[in-house]
C-alpha positions, 0 to 999 in steps of 0.5 A, a space after each residue: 497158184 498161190 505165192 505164199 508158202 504159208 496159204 500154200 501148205 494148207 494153212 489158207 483152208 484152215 484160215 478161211 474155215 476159221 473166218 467164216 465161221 467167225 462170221 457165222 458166230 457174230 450173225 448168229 443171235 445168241 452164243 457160240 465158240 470156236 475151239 482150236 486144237 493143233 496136235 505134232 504129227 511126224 515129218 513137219 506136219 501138224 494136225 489142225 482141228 477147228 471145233 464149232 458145232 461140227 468138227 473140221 480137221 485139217 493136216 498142215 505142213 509147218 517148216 522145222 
């Protein structure tokens, strides 16, 4: 279990998703983006999507 509320509440998933597709862009010969749309959901929770090629979405809970 991880000690952090933060990588707990599902943003740790949405970070590493981030990073090794940062990775994937720096090794790549040529160009590429990452685009990063957080949208308000009801009751404390956000919806992350991450767009890179494929579209990755993610719903993280966020403290009021």
């Amino acid at each position: 279990m991880c000690a952090d509320p933060f990588l707990r509440s599902g943003h740790g998933e949405v970070l590493q998703r981030v990073t090794e597709l940062y990775k994937e862009l720096i090794e790549h010969d040529g160009y590429g983006e990452i685009t990063l749309l957080v949208r308000i959901l009801k009751r404390g929770q956000k919806e992350v999507i991450v767009r890179c090629g494929k579209e990755f979405r993610y719903v993280v809970s966020c403290a009021p």
